[in-house]
N, C-alpha and C positions, 0 to 999 in steps of 0.2 A: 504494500500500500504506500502511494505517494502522498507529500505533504499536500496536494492539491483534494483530493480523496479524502484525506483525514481532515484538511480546511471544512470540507463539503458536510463531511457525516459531522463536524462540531456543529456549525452553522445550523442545519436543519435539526439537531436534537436540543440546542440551545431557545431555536426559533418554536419547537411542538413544547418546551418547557415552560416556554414562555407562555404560548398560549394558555397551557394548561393552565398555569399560575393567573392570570390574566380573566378567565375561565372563573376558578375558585373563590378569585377575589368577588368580581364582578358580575356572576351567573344570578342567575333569578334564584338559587340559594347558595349563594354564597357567603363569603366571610364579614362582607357589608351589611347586607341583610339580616343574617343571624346578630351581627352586632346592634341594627337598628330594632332588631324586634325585639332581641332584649332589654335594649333602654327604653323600649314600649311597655315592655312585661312589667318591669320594673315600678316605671308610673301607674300602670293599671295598678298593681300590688300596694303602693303609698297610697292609691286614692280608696282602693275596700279598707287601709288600716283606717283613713280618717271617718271615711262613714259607719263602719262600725264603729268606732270610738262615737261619733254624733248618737246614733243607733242606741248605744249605750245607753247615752246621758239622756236621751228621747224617753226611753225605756223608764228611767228612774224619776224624770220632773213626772212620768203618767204615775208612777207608783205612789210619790209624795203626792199629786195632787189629787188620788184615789183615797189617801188612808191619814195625810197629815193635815191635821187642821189647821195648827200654827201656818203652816207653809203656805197654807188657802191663803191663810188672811194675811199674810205679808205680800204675800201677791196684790190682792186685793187693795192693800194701802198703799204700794209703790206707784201700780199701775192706773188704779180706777180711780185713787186720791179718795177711797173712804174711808170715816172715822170710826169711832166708837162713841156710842151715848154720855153724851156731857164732856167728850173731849173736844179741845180746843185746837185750832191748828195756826201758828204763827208762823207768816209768811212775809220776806223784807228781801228790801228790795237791793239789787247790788249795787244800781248805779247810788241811790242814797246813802249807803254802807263808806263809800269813798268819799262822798261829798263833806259828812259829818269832820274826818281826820283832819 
């Protein structure tokens, strides 16, 4: 075998390696791919931790507000602004708060 012959067989077995590599990297499953569907996988997998976690806490404000009273009624004053009979509610104002100093 001549150097010309040995040029020839490197060239074409470097040139089908290449593709191949080329191929792997780049194929409709290749090493891109698997890499992006991982970093897909991945976010899918962060987004079921956080909505279970919500899920959770969802789960526990139905439970308190099934079975806790207290819990009713802090809600109840936060949100709806109700009192209790004969309670007073003082309410000031901020911009006056500053003006008094």
């Amino acid at each position: 075998m001549n150097k010309k012959d040995a040029l020839k067989i490197s060239l074409i077995t470097l040139l089908f390696l290449g593709l191949i590599i080329t191929w792997l990297a780049f194929g409709k499953r290749g090493f891109i791919h698997l890499y992006r569907m991982e970093k897909e996988r991945q976010a899918y997998l962060e987004k079921i931790q956080r909505l279970e976690e919500n899920n959770r806490k969802l789960v526990e404000e139905i439970r308190r507000l099934q079975n806790d009273k207290e819990y009713i009624e802090n809600i109840a004053r936060k949100e709806l602004g109700l009192i209790k009979d004969n309670e007073i509610i003082f309410r000031f104002d901020k911009e006056q708060e500053k003006g008094e100093d």
